[in-house]
N, C-alpha and C positions, 0 to 999 in steps of 0.2 A: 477488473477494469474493462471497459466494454470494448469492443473488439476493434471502432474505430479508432481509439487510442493507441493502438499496437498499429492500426493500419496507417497513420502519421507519419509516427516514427521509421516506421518501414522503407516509407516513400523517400524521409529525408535520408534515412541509411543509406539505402541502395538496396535493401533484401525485397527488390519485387522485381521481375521481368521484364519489365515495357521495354523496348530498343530503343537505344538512343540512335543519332540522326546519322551516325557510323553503319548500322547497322549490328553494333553487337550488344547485346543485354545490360541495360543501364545501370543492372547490380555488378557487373565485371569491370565497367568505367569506376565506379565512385567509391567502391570498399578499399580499394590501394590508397585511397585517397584520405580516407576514413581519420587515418595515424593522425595527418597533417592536419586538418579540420576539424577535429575531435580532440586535440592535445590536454586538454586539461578533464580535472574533475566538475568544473563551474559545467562547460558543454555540457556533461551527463545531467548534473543537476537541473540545466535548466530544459533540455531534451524531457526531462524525466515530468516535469513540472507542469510543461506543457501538454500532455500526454495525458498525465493526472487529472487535469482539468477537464480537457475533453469528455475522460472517458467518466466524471462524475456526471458533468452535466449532460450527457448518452444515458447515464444510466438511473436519473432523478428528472425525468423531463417536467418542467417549471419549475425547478424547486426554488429556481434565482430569483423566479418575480414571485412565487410565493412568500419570500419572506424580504423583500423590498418591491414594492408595489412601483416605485419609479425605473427599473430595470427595462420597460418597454414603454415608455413614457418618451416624446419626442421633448425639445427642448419645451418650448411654449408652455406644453402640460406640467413640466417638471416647474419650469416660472409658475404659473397657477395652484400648482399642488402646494408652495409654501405661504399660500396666500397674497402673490405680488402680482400686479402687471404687467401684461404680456404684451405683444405688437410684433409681426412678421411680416420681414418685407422680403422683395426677390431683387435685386441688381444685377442687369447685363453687363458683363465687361467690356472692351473694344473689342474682342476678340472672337464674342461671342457665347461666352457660359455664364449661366444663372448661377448667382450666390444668393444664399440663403443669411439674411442679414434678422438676430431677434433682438427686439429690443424692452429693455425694465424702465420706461420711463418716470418712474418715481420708485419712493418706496412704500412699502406696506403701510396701506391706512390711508396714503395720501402724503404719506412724508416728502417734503420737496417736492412737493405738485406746485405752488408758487413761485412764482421769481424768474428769474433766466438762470438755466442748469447748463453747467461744460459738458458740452457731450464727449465719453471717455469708447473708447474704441479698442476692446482688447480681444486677439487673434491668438490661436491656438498651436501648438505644437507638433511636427511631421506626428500622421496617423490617428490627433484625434480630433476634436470638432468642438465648438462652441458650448457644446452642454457641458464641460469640465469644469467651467466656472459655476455651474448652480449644484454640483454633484454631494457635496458638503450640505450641513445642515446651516441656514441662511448666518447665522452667528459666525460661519466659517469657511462663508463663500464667497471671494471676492465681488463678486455682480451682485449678491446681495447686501455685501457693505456700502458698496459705494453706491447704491438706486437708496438706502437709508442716510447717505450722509450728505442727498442733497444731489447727486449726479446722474446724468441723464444715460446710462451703463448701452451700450451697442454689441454684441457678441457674434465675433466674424465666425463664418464655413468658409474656406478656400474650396477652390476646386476640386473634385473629386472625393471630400470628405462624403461623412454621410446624408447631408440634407444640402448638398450641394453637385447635383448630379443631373445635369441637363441643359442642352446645347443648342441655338438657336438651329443648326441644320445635325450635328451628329449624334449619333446614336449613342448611348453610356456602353453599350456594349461594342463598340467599333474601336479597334486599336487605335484611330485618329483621336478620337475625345481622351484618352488618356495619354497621349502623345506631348508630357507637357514635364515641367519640371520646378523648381523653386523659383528661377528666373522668371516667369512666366510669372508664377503667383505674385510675385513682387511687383510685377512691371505693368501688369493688368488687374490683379484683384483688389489691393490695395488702393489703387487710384481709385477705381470705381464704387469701392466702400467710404474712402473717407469721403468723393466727392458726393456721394446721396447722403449722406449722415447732413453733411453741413446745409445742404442745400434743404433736405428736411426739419433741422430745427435751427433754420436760419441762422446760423452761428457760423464766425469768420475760422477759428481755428478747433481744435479737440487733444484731448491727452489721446496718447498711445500707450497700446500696454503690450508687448509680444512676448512671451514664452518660447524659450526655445529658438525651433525653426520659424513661430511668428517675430522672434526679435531678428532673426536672419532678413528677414523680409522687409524687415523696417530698415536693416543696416543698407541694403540693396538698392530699397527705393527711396530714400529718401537722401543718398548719398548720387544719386543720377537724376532723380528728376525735382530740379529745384521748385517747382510751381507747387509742388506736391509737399515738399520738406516746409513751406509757407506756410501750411495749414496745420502745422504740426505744433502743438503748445509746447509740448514736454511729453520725450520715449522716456518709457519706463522698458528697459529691459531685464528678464526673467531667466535665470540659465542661459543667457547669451550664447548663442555659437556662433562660431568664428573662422576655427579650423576643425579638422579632426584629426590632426597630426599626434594626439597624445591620447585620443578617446580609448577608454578600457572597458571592459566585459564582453562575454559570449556575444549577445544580440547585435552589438556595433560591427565583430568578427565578419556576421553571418553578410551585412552587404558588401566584403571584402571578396567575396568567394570570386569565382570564375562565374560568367555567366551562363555557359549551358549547366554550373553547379545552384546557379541562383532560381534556373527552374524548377529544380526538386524543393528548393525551399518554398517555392509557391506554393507546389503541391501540396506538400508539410500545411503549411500557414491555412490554403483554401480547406483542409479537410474542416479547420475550425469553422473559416469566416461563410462555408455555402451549408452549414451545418441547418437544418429545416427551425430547429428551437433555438438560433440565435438571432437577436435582437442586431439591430444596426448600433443600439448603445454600447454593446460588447465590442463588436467588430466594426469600425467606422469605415473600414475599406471593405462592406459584407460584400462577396459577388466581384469582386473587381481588386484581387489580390497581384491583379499586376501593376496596379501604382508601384509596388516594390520595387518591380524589375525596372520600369521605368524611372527612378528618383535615383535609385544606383547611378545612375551617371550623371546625376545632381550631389552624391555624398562622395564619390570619387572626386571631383571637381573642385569640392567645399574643400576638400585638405587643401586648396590653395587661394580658397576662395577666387575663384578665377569668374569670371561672366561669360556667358553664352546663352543662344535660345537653344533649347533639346532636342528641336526638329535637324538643327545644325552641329551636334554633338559628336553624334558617329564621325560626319566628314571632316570637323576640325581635326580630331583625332588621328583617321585614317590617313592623314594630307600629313602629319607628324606635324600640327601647326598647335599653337598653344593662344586660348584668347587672354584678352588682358584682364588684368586685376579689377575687379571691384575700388573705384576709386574712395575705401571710406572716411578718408581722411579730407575728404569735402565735403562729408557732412556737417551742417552748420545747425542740427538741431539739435537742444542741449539733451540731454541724457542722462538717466538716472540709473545705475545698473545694481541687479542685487547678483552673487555667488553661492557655492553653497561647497565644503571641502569634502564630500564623498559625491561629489557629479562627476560620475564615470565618462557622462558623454561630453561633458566641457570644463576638463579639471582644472583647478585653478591657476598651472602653468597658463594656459590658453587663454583664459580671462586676463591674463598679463599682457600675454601679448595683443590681444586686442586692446586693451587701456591704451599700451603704447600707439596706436593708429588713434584715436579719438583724441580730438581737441577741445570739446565743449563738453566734458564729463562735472554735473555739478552735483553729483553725489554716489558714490560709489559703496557698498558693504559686503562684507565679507561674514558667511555663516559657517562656521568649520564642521558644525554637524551636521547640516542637511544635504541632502542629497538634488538628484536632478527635477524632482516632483513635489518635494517639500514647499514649494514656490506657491505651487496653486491644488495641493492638498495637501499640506502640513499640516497638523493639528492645532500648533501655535503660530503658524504665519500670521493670523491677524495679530495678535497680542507684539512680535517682533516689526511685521511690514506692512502690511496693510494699512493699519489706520495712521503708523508714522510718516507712512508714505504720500499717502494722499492728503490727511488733513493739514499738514504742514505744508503744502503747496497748492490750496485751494485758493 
C-alpha cells in the first residue's frame, strides 16, 4: 500500500506528532480516546477501506480514468458523452454564490423537443453534486429517463459542491465562503434555482426531486417560504431525512466526534480530496474538506431539525438558547416519498416519524432491500421507481 495510505490513517489515529492547541502532542490527546471512537470492527473496516483506496490509486496513477473515460469528465461532457444535450447555466443567489445549474433539455435524437416540457428540478445529496444523476448508463439514469420521457430535466450544484464554487466578493479559499450550512442552501439556493428555471422555460410551476439532504432542503423551504412552495408541482422525495436520532454506521459516527476530534478527521478525508490525481468527480468537496467541519453543526441541529442561520450557531448555542423547529407541518406541497429498509442514514423508524409531521403525502413506498443510494444508483430503480413514478404523474 503506498505510504500515503498509512499516512491517513495515522492522522486520523493519533500516531503523528503535530501539538495540539494545548500544547501537548496530538498522539497523547487522541489514542485514550481511540477505545471510545473506534469501538467496533465496522470502524476498522471502514478506516481500512479507505486507506486501501488511497493507497491503490497512489500507487496505479490513472488507472480510474483508464478504464472509465467519464471519471474526469465534468457534468456537461458526461451529458454529451451519451449522446444528449447539454445547456450550462450560472445563478446568483441573494446572498451572493454562483450555482452552477446543467440542463438536458430533451432527449437523445430530439426526443421531446416539441411541445411544452414540465421542467423537473432534481438536487443532490450532502457531499455530492448534480453529475450523480448521469453517473449510470442512460437506461439507468434518472436525468436520462426523464429528458426521454418528454421532460425538460435541470440538475442542481448547491454551494460549495464541486462546480459550484464562487462568490460575488469571497474568495473559495476564505473561511467566510464556506461559512454556511443546510439552512442556507434551503433559504437561498433553492429559490434562486427554481426561480431561473421557470423564468427560463417560461413555465408557472416544475417537479422537485431531492435525495437525501436535497429532500431536507426542499422540506425547509418550501415549509417557510410560501411564494416559493407555489411553484412547486409535486416533491418527489428520495431517502428523505428528517432526523438523525436513529442513523447507523461508522461514517454517521464520525460527524458526532468532538470538534477539535473532527480536525483530524479533515486531515484524514484531505489526504484523499487534495490528492494531485484526484478528480473533483471522486472528491466533490476536492480542496475544501472543511465543509465537514462546518455542516457539523448543521447535522447536530438536524437530530432535531431545529432552524438557524450558521453564521449564528455558535452564539445560539453558547447563550444555552435553542432556535425553533422547522415548521413542516405547513408544508402544503403534495409529496411523493420513496424508503429503502437498510438506509443507515434514514431508517425506516425516522421515515415514520416524518410521515407523522406531513399532511399532503400522496404517495408513499417502502423498499425493504435498498439501502440509502439505491434511489439514484440502484440497478433496478428505474424498473421499481422511476418510470412508475413520473409516468403516472405526467
Amino acid at each position: 500500500m503506498a505510504a500515503s495510505g498509512f499516512g491517513c490513517a495515522a492522522k486520523l489515529l493519533g500516531l503523528h506528532s503535530a501539538p495540539h492547541a494545548s500544547g501537548a502532542p496530538t498522539a497523547l490527546l487522541i489514542q485514550p480516546l481511540i477505545p471510545q471512537v473506534l469501538q467496533t470492527g465496522e470502524m476498522w473496516l471502514l478506516l481500512g477501506a479507505l486507506c486501501l483506496a488511497q493507497g491503490l490509486e497512489d500507487a496505479i496513477p490513472g488507472a480510474e480514468m483508464f478504464h472509465n473515460p467519464e471519471s474526469f469528465m465534468n457534468i456537461s461532457q458526461k451529458i454529451h458523452f451519451h449522446g444528449y444535450p447539454s445547456e450550462e447555466y450560472e445563478v446568483m443567489t441573494e446572498d451572493g454564490y454562483f450555482l452552477s445549474l446543467n440542463r438536458i433539455p430533451h432527449g437523445k435524437g430530439g426526443v421531446g423537443r416539441s411541445g411544452a416540457r414540465t421542467p423537473v428540478l432534481i438536487v443532490h445529496g450532502f457531499g455530492l453534486d448534480g453529475g450523480d444523476w448521469v453517473d449510470n448508463f442512460p437506461d439507468n439514469s434518472l436525468a436520462f429517463i426523464l429528458a426521454d420521457a418528454g421532460y425538460d430535466v435541470w440538475l442542481g450544484n448547491n454551494r460549495g459542491s464541486s462546480w459550484s464554487r464562487r462568490h460575488r466578493s469571497l474568495s473559495v479559499a476564505s473561511q467566510q465562503f464556506w461559512d454556511f450550512s443546510f439552512h442556507e442552501m434551503a433559504m437561498y439556493d433553492l429559490p434562486a434555482m427554481v426561480g431561473f428555471i421557470l423564468m427560463e422555460t417560461q413555465q408557472e410551476q416544475l417537479f422537485y426531486v431531492g435525495h437525501a439532504q436535497g429532500s431536507s432542503l426542499g422540506f425547509i423551504a418550501f415549509s417557510s417560504l410560501p411564494n416559493l412552495a407555489n411553484k412547486i408541482k409535486l416533491f418527489f422525495a428520495l431517502a428523505p431525512v428528517h432526523t438523525f436520532r436513529h442513523a447507523r454506521g461508522p461514517v454517521l459516527k464520525l460527524f458526532f466526534l468532538p470538534d477539535w476530534l473532527l480536525k483530524v478527521q479533515e486531515g484524514f478525508v484531505g489526504c484523499y480530496c487534495r490528492n494531485p490525481g484526484t478528480s473533483d468527480n471522486s472528491c466533490p468537496l476536492h480542496g475544501h474538506c472543511a465543509l465537514l467541519l462546518h455542516l457539523w453543526w448543521a447535522w447536530e441541529l438536524l437530530a432535531s431539525f431545529l432552524t438557524f442561520p450558521r453564521a449564528a450557531a455558535e452564539n445560539i448555542w453558547n447563550q444555552g438558547l435553542r432556535p425553533p423547529f422547522y415548521q413542516i407541518e405547513a408544508m402544503t406541497v403534495p409529496v411523493a416519498m420513496w424508503s429503502g429498509g437498510h438506509d443507515w442514514v434514514t431508517p425506516p423508524v425516522e421515515t415514520q416519524v416524518l410521515l407523522s409531521h406531513l399532511s399532503n403525502v400522496v404517495h408513499y413506498e417502502h423498499f425493504p432491500d435498498w439501502n440509502h443510494f439505491d434511489h439514484h444508483w440502484g440497478m433496478n430503480a428505474p424498473q421499481r421507481m422511476y418510470r412508475v413514478k413520473f409516468y403516472s404523474r405526467n
